[in-house]
PARO-580815 format. One line per field, with one value per atom (N, C-alpha, C, O): y, x, z; residue number from 0. Coordinates in steps of 0.02 Angstrom, whole numbers. Example, Ala and Ser with C-alpha at 12.3 -4.5 7.8 and 13.67 -1.06 7.14 Angstrom:
<recs>
north	(-284 -225 -165 -166 -112 -53 2 57)
east	(660 615 660 712 642 684 645 670)
up	(390 390 390 423 354 357 394 402)
n	(0 0 0 0 1 1 1 1)
</recs>
This chain:
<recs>
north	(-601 -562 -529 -558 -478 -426 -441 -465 -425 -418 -396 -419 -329 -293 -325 -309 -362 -389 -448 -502 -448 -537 -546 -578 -526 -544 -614 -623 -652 -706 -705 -714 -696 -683 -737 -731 -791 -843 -864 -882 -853 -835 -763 -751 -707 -668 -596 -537 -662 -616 -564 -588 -504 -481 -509 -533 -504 -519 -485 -426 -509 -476 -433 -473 -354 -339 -361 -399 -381 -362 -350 -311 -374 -329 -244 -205 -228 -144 -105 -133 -56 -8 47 108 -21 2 -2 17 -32 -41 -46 -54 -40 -32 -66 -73 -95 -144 -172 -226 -171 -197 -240 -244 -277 -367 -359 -334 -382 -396 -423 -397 -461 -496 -459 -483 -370 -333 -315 -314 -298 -276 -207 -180 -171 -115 -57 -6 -80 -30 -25 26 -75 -96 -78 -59 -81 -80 -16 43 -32 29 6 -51 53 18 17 61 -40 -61 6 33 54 85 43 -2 61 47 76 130 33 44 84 56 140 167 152 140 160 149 90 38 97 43 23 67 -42 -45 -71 -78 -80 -52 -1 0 70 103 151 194 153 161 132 166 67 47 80 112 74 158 189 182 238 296 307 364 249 244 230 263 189 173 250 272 284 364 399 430 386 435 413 459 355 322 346 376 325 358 412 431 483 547 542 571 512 532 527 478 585 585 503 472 482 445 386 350 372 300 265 296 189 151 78 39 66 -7 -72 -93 -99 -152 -219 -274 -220 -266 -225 -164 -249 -231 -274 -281 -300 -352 -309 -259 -327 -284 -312 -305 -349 -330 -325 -330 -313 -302 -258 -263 -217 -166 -171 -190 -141 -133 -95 -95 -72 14 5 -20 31 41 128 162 139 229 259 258 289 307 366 389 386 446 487 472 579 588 582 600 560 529 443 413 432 371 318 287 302 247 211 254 152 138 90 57 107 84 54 75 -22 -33 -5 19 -5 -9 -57 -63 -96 -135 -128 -84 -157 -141 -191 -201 -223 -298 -272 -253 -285 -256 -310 -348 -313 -385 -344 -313 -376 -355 -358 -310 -430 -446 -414 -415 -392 -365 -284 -246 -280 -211 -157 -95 -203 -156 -157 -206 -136 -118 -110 -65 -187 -214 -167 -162 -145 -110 -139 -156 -145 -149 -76 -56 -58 17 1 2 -9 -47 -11 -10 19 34 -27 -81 -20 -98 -64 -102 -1 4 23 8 50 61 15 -42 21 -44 -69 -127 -11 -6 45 32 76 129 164 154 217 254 303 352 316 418 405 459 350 363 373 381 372 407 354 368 293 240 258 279 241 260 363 392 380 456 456 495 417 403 379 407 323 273 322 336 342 383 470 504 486 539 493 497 452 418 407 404 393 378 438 436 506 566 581 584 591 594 557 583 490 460 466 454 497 512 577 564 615 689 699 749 648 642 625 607 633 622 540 490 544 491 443 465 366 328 305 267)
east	(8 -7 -75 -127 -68 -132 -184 -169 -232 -285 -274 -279 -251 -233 -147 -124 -125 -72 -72 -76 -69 -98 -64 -91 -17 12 71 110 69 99 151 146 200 246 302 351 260 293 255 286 171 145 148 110 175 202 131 127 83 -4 -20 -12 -40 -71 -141 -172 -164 -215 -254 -243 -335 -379 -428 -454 -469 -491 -530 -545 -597 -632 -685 -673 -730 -801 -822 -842 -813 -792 -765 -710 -760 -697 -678 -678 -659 -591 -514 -463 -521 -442 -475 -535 -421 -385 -345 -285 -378 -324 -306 -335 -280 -261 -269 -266 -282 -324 -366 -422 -334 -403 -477 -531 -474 -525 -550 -580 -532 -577 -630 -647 -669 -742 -733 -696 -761 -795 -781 -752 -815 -781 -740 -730 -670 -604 -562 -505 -584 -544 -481 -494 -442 -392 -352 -358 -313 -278 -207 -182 -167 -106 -69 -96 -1 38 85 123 76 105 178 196 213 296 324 315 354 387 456 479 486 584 596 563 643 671 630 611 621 565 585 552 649 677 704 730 724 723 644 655 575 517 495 466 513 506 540 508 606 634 595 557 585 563 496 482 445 390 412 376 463 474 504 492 538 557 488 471 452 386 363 363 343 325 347 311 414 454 460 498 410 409 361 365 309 273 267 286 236 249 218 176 250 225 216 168 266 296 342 393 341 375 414 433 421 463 454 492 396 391 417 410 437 458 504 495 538 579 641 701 590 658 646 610 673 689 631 648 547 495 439 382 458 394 417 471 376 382 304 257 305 261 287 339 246 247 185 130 210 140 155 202 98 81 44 -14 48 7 -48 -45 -95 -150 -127 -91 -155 -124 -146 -112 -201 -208 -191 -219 -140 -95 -130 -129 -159 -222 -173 -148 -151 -110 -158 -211 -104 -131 -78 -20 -107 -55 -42 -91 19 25 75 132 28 82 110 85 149 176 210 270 175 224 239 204 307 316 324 373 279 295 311 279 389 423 403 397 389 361 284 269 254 217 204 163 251 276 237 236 202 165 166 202 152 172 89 48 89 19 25 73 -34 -50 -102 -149 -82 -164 -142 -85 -189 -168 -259 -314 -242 -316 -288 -230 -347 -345 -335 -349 -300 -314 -374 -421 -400 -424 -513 -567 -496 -574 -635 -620 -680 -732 -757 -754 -783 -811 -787 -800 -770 -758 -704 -700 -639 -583 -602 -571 -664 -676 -632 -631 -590 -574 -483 -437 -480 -397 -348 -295 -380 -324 -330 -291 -384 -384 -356 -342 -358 -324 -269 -238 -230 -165 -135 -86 -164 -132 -135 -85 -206 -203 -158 -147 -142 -87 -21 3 -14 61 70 124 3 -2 21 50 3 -6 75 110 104 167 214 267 191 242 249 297 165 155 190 244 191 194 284 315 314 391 421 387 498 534 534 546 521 531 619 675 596 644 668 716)
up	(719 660 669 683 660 683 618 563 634 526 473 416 504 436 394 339 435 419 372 400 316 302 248 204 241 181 178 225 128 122 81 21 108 71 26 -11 55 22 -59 -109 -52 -123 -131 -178 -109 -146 -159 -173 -141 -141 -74 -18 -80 -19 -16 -64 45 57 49 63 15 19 51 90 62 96 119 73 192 219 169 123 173 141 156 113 223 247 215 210 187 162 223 232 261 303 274 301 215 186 110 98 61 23 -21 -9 -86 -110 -171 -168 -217 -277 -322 -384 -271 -310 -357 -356 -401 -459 -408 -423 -366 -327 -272 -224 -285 -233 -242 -301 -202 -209 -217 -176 -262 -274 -238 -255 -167 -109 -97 -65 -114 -94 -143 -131 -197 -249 -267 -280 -266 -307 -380 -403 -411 -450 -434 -398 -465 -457 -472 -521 -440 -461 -524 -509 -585 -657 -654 -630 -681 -657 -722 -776 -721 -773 -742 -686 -824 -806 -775 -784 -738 -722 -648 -610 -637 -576 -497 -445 -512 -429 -429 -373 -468 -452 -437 -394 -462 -454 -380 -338 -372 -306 -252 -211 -250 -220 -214 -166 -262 -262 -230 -210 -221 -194 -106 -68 -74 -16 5 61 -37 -13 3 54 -56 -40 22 63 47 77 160 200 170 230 238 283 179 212 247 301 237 282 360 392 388 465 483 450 538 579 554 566 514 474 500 514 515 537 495 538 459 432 474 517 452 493 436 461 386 346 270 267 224 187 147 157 91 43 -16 -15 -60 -128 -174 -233 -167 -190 -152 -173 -82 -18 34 64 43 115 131 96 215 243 304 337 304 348 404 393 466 486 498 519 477 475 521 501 580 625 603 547 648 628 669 717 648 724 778 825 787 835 881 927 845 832 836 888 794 768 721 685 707 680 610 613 543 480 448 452 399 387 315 286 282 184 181 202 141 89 24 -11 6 -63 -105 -98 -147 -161 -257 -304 -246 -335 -385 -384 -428 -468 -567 -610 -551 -610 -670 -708 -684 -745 -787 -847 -736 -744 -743 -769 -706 -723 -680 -685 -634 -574 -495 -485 -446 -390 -363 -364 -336 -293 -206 -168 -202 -122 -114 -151 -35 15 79 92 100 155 191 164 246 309 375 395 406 451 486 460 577 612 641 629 678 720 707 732 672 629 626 608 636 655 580 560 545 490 442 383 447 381 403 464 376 394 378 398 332 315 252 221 214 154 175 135 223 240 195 168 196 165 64 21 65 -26 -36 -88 9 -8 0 -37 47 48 -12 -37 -38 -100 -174 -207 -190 -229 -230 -280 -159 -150 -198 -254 -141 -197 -241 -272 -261 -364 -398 -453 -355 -410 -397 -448 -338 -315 -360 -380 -377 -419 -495 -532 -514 -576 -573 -602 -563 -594 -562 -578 -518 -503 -569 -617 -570 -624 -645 -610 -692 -751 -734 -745 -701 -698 -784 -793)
n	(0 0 0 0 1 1 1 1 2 2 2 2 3 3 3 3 4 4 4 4 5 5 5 5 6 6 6 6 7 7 7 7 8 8 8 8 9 9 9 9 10 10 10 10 11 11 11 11 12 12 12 12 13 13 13 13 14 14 14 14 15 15 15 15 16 16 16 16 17 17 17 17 18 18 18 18 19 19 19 19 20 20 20 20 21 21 21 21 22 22 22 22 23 23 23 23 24 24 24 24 25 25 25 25 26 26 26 26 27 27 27 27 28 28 28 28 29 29 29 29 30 30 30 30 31 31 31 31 32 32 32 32 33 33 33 33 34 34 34 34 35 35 35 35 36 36 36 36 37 37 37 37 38 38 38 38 39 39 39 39 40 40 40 40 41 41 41 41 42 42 42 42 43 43 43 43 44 44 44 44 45 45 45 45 46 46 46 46 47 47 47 47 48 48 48 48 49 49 49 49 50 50 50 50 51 51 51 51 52 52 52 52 53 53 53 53 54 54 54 54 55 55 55 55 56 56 56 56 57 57 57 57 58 58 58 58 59 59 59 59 60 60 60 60 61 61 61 61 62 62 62 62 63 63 63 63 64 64 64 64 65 65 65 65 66 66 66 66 67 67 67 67 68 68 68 68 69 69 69 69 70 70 70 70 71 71 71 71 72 72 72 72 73 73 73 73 74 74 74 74 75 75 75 75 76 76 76 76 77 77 77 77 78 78 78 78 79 79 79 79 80 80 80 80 81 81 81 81 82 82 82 82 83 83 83 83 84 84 84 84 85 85 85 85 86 86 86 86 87 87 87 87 88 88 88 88 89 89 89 89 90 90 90 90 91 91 91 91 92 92 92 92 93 93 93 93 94 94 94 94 95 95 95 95 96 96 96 96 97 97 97 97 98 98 98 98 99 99 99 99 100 100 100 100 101 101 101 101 102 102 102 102 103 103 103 103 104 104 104 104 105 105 105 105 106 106 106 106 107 107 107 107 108 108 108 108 109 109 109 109 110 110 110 110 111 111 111 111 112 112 112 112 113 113 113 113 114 114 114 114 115 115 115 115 116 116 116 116 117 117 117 117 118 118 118 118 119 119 119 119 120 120 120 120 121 121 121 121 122 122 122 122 123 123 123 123 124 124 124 124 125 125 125 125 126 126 126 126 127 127 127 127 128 128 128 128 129 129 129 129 130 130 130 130)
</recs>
């Protein structure tokens, strides 16, 4: 299991970032630099989850490295094929859709590519049709 990989899927938690904002992540328990917010589930929330793994698989240079009906993970290349991971864990009851998105290769910082990515999908899913 590589670093950026750390998710436990048996507690269901992604793992937390790195002190770096080389990644990207959802946790109530991120730091500042890390921090994003949870995608908020409208309609029905496997179909939203769908609709986020579609967004997800347009993009160039996406791969499926995992996939049950409340976790995916993708690894996403750069183009310069620097490979990144996204996660995505959807918790129903709550009605939201937890990410982490970390560079592996990056020492210290990505230039922001991971939080521009996550927030692209936020707006993608916001301003998409209503589940």
């Amino acid at each position: 299991m590589t670093e950026n990989r750390q998710v436990d899927i048996a507690s269901r938690q992604l793992s937390p970032c790195p002190w770096w904002p080389k990644c990207v992540c959802s946790r109530d328990d991120a730091s500042r630099l890390t921090r994003v917010e949870p995608f908020a589930v409208s309609g029905d929330a496997a179909a939203y989850f769908g609709r986020l793994k579609a967004l997800v698989l347009c993009m160039p240079r996406t791969e499926v490295v995992t996939e049950t009906n409340d976790y995916f993970h993708v690894v996403r290349r750069t183009r310069f094929g620097y490979p990144d991971d996204m996660e995505f864990r959807l918790f129903r009851a709550e009605r939201v859709i937890h990410v982490r998105a970390a560079s592996r290769i990056a020492p210290f910082w990505d230039f922001g590519v991971n939080r521009r990515r996550v927030e692209s999908l936020r707006q993608q899913l916001e301003s998409g049709p209503k589940m």
